[in-house]
C-alpha positions as CSV (number, residue, x, y, z in Angstrom):
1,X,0.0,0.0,0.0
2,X,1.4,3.5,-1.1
3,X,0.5,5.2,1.6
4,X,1.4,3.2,4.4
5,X,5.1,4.3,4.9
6,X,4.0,8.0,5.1
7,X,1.0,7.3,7.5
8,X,3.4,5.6,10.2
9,X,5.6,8.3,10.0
10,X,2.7,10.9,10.6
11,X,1.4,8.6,13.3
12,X,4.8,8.8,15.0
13,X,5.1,12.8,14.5
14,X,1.7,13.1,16.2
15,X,2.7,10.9,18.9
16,X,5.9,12.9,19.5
17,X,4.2,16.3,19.9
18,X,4.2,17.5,16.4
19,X,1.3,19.2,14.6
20,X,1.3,17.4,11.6
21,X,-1.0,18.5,8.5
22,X,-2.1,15.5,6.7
23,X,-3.6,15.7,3.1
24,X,-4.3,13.1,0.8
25,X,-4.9,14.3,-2.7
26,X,-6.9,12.0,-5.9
27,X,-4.3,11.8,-8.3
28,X,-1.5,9.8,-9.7
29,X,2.2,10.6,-8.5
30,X,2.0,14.4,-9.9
31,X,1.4,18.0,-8.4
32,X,-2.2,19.6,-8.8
33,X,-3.5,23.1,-8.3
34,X,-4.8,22.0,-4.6
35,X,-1.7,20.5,-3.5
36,X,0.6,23.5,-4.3
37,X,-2.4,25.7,-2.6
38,X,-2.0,24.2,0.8
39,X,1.9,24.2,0.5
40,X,1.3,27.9,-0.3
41,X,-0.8,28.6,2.7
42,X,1.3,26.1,5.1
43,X,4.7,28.4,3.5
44,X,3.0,31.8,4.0
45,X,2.1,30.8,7.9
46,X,5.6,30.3,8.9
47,X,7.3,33.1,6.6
48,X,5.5,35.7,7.0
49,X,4.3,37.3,10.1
């Protein structure tokens, strides 16, 4: 399962204190316009203040 690998390591952020945003997007192994708008917004949070 794709997926798998990336949920144990957000499983073990969470469980070590870490706010972890989790997103899983309906596509193939590519980059789509809702992807690149949440890195955006998650970028603009810790940049600019």
């Amino acid at each position: 399962m794709p997926l798998a690998a990336p949920r144990l390591a957000r499983d073990w952020l969470r469980a070590e204190g870490h706010d972890v945003a989790w997103h899983v997007y309906p596509m193939p192994h590519e980059i789509i316009g809702a992807e690149i708008a949440d890195i955006n917004a998650w970028l603009v949070e810790r940049l600019v203040s």
